[in-house]
Every structure is written in C-alpha cells, then in structure tokens.
N, C-alpha and C positions, 0 to 999 in steps of 0.2 A: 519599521513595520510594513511602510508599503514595498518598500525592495523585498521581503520575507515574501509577503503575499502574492505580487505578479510572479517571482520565482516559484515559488508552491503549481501555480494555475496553468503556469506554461508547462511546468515537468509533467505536473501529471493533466494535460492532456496529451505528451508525446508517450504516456507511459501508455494510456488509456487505448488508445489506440493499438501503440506496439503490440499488448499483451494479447489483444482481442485476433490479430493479423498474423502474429507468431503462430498462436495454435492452429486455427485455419490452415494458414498454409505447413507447418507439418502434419496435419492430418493429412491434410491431400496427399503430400509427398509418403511416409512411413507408414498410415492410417491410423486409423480413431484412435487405438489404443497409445499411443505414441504425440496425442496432440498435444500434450502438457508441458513436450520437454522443454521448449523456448519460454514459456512462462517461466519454470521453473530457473533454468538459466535467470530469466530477471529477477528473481525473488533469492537467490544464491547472490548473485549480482549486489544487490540490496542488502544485504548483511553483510555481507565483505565489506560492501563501503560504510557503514553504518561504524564501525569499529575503523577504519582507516581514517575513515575524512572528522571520528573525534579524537585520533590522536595525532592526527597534523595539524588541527585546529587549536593545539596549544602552542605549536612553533609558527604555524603562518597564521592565524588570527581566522574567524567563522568568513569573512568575505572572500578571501582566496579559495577557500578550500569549499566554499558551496558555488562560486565560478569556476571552480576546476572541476567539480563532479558534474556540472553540467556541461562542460565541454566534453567530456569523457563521452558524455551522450550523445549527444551530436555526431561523436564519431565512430557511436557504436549504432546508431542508426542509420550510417553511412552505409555499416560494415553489412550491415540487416538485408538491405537494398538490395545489394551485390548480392547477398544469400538467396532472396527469393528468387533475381532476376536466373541465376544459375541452377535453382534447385539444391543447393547448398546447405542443409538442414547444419551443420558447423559451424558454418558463417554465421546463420542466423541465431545460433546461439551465444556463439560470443558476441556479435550485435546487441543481442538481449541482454549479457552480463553489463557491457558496459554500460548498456541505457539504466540499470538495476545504480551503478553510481550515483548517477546522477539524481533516482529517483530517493537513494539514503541524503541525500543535500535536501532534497525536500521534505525528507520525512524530519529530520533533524532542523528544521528550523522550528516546527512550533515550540522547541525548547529554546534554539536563542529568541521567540517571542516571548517566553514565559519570562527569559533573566531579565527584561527590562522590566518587568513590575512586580512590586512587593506580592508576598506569599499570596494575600487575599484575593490580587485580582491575577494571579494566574493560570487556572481557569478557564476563564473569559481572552485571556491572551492567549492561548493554545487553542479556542473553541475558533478565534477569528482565523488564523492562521489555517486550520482546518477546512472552516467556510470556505476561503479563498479557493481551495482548492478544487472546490465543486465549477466553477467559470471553465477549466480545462478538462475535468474529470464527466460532466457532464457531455459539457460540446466537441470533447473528442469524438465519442464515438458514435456523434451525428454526420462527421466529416468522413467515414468508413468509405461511404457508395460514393461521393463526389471525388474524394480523391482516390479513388479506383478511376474514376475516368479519367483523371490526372494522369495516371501513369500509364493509361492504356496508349493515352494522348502523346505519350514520349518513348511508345514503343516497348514499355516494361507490362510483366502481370499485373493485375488489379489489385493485388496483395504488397504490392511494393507502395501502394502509395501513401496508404497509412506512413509507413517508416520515413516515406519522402515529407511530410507535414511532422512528424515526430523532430527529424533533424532542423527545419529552422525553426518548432518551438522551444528544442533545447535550448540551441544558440543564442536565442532570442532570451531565456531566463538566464544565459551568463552572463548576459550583455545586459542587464537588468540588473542585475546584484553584483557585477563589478561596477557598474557607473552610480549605482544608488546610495548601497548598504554602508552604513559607517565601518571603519575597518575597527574589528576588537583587540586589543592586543594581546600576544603570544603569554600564555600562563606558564611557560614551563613544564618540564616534566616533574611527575610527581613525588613527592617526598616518600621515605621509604618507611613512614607513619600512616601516610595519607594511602599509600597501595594497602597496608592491612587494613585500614576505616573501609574501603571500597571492597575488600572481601567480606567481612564483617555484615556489610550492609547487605551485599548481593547474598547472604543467608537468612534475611533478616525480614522480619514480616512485610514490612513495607513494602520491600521490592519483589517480596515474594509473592505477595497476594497482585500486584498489579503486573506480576510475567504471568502469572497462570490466566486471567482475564485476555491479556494483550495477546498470546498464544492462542489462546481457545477459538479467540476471535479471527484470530486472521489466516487459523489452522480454518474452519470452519468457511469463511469465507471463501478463501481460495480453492480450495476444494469444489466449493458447489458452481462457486464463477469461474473457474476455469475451463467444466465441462461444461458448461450451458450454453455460448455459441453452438459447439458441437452437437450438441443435445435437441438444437432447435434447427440447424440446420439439415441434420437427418429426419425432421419432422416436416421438413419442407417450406420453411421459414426462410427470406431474403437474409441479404445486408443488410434493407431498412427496416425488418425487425428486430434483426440481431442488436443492429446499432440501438435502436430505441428502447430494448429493453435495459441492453449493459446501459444507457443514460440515465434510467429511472431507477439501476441500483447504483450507480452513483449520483443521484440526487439525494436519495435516501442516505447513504454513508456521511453527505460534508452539507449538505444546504443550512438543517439544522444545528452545528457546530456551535453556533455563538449561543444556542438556548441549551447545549449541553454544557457548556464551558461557564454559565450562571448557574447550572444546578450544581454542578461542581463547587464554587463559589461559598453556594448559602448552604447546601446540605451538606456536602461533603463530599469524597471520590466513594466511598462505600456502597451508600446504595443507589448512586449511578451504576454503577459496575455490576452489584447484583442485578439491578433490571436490568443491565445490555446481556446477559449471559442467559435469562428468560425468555428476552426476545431473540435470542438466537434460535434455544430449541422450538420456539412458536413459528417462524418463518421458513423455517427448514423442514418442521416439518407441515407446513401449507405447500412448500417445494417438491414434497415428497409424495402427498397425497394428491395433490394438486394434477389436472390435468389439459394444459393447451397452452399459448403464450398469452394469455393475457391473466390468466392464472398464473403463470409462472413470473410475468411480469411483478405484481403486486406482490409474490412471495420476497423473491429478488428486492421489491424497493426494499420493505420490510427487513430483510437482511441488512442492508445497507446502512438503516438505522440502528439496527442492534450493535452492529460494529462500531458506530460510533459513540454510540454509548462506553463501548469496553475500551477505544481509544481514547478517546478523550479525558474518561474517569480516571483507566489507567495512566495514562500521561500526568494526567491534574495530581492525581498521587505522588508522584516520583518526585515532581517539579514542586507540589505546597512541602513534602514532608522532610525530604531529605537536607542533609545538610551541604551548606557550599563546597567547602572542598572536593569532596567526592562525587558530587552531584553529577557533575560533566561525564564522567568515566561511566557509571553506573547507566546512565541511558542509554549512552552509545551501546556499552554490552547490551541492555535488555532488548533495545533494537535490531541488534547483530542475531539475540537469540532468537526473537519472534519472528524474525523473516527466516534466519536456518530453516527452523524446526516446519516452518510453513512450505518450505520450498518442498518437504517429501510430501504434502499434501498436495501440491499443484501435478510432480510426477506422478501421483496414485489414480487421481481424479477419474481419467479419462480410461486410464486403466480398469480402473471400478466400474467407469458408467459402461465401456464396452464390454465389459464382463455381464452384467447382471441389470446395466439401465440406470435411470438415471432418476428415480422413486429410490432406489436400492441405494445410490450412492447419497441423496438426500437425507434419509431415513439413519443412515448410519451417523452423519453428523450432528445429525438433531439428537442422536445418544449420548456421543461426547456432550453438546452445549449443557446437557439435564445433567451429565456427572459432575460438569463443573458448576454448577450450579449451588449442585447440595457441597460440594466442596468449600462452598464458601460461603455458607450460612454462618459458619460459626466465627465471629469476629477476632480478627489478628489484632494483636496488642503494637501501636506502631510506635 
C-alpha cells in the first residue's frame, strides 16, 4: 500500500502539471482553439496504457509493469522538454502520450489496492489509494510559477519547467514501486471460458452502470479543466492563479477519497454514484453561470468532488461485485474506455470555449451530467 500510494502522488503530480503546461504552450504556439491537443494526447496516452500495462501484468507481475509505465513517463517528459524548448507541438504530444502511461500505472493501482482486501473493505482501499494522490495532484500545480523560473534559470521557456519536475517525479515513482511493491505473480493468459465471462460481464449491469458514471465523469471534467487555464488566462489571470485554482480542483477530486471509499463500504457504490453525477450538473453549472476566478475556483473545487464521487463509487463497484477471474480484464477495458471516450472531450473543449466561451462550454456539460443522472435512477439488477 505504501509503494501504491507514493507512486499514485508522484505520477500525478508530473501529470498535474504536464497537462496544465501542454495546453498553455499549445495555445501560444497554434492558438486557443487548438490548446487541448497535448492533454488530449495524454488522455489517448492513458487508455492505451490502461489496456497494455493489464495485459502484461499477467506475464510480468503489477510491479514491473506499474515501474515501466512510470519510466515510459520520464521519458516522455523528457521528450515534452525538447517540444516546448523547440516549439514542437509533436514532440509535445508524444511527450504527453507517453507521460498518459505512466499515469494508467496510477490510475490502475487503486485496483491492485482493492485485491489486497476482502470485498467489504474495498472501498476504503481504493478511497486511500485515491487520497494519496491529492499530495502530487494538489502540489503540482503550485510548483507551475517556481519551476518556470527553473527553466528560465537554464536558459529554456517557462513552459518547460513544469515537464522538467514532471520527469524526476516520474522517475522518482518508478524507483518507489520497483524498490517497494511486493512483486505479484504472473496469472497467465486467459482461458477461453474466462474471455467469454469477461464479455458477458462488460454487457452486464454492473459494468455498465459504473462505465456510464466513470465516463460521464471524466467526459465532464476534462472538458471543463482543460479549457479553464485558458479561460482564465485571457481573463487576465497569472500562473499563480492558474496554478491555485487547478489545486483546489484537485483538492476537491482526492483529499476526501478515504470518506468516499466508507460510503462505498456501508452504503453501497449506487448511491454514491448517483450523488457524484448531481454534483456534477450542480458545479458545472455554478461554472457556467458563474463569473470571475474565485467563482470559478469554488465551481472547479466542487467539480472535483463530484468526480470523485463517480470514481471511486464506480471503481468500488467493479472491484466489491465482480468476480475474480475476470475481474482484472474488465477494469483495465473500462479504464481504457473512459479515458478514450474522454480524450474527444479534452480535443473539443477549447475548440467549444473559443467558439462560443466558456459559460457555453460549461453549460453544455452540465446537460450531459442531468442526462445521466435521470439515466440512472432506475436501478440495474447486478
């Protein structure tokens, strides 16, 4: 657990960063409409490896292969570097696929926290794993304006230096969970019973109700947080508010983790997942109506919370209901699907907000959050 947690805390504060750094400087370089594509890239990034690092984790075991997606990171924030330093918008997008690996090793350990405890307190193992990651996802993107002068200091743009503390906190999480994590051992590929139980399932209420939540959510978020530096900085807003605000919607997403992973617990994943999909269209559209950064800030926390309501409920789902065998296969896909399908949301975003604004681009998401909402009043039989 503790190799799981300092890896969680270091990825994503090299993610937290990247993502906030990428769009910036493609906006400078291609302009507004165009600032999403390197998030995007990371969120492409992150479903790729989401599905890769869980089916090599049945021939090399979860330690290898959550040390190898963090090293991938490292050296796709290398590659980041090099992007900005050149004006490279290519570089920096594969920069950003690769650091998208590393961050599916992160995302994918609150599942190996869950297999170490029985059904009951999984939950609770997925809420900490979660928390943990608010330590990098917070204090990343306070480190924005400091290491801008970092790289001013070595002769690069200000935009490189984010990527420059990205690379040794990846490095630093491989070196962490290859010296830490116990090694699992290799399960095999799967039987050719167990691939139909794993389609079977991925039709099946269980998984279906907590892809639609884990999508919604991360459709919804990414969207509103990917144009929101940009959003503030044509409003004439710093670094230091850019950064403070992205830290108070990830305070909001992981701090409270361990009291949604008890509600998970004793209530159940259902109607945690209905109230994160509530508080989605509630914050979104405070986001939307809302006007200045400290309004937009408090929308933003809010946000953050909502999302982690529909993670963690949905995660706690997958992880109390499903059965072993197939258990492994089926997260990896729903993680592979909910970053896909997220990643056309992070290209649109900024496309949206330099279209029409960024109340317009809000407002639209808070429509999806209320469809899925009434979507899932009506209770799946799991």
């Amino acid at each position: 657990m503790a190799a799981l947690c300092t890896g969680t805390a270091l990825m994503n504060a090299a993610m937290s960063m990247a993502s906030t750094a990428g769009t910036l400087a493609a906006a400078d370089r291609l302009g507004t409409g165009w600032g999403g594509v390197p998030a995007t890239a990371g969120i492409v990034g992150t479903g790729a490896g989401a599905l890769a690092l869980t089916r090599l984790a049945r021939r090399l075991g979860r330690r290898a292969v959550l040390a190898g997606g963090y090293l991938a990171a490292a050296a796709g924030a290398c590659l980041a570097v090099a992007g900005v330093a050149r004006g490279d918008v290519a570089a920096l997008c594969a920069g950003m696929a690769m650091l998208g690996l590393g961050n599916a090793g992160a995302q994918l350990s609150r599942y190996a926290a869950a297999d170490l405890y029985p059904p009951g307190r999984r939950g609770s193992a997925i809420g900490v794993v979660v928390w943990s990651a608010a330590i990098g996802a917070v204090g990343g993107p306070l480190l924005l304006d400091p290491s801008g002068g970092l790289a001013r200091g070595l002769g690069l743009p200000s935009l490189a230096g984010p990527f420059l503390v990205a690379l040794l906190t990846s490095a630093a999480a491989a070196i962490a969970v290859a010296a830490a994590a116990p090694a699992a051992p290799a399960s095999g590929a799967p039987e050719a019973g167990e691939r139909l139980s794993v389609r079977a399932l991925l039709q099946g209420p269980v998984t279906r109700s907590a892809l639609v939540v884990m999508v919604t959510a991360q459709v919804v978020m990414v969207a509103v947080m990917t144009a929101a530096p940009v959003a503030m900085r044509m409003h004439g807003d710093g670094l230091g508010m850019v950064g403070m605000t992205v830290s108070a919607h990830t305070l909001g997403m992981f701090a409270l983790s361990p009291v949604t992973g008890r509600l998970v617990d004793r209530y159940g994943a259902r109607p945690v997942m209905l109230a994160g999909v509530a508080a989605l269209a509630a914050s979104t559209g405070l986001a939307a109506a809302g006007d200045g950064a400290w309004t937009r800030t408090a929308a933003l926390f809010g946000l953050g919370y909502a999302w982690n309501l529909c993670f963690v409920g949905g995660s706690g789902r997958l992880a109390r209901e499903l059965p072993e065998p197939a258990r492994t296969d089926i997260e990896g896909t729903v993680d592979a699907a909910v970053w896909t399908i997220a990643a056309a949301a992070g290209l649109l975003s900024t496309v949206i907000m330099s279209a029409a604004g960024y109340g317009v681009l809000a407002g639209t998401f808070c429509g999806l959050a209320v469809l899925a909402s009434a979507a899932l009043r009506r209770p799946a039989r799991a």
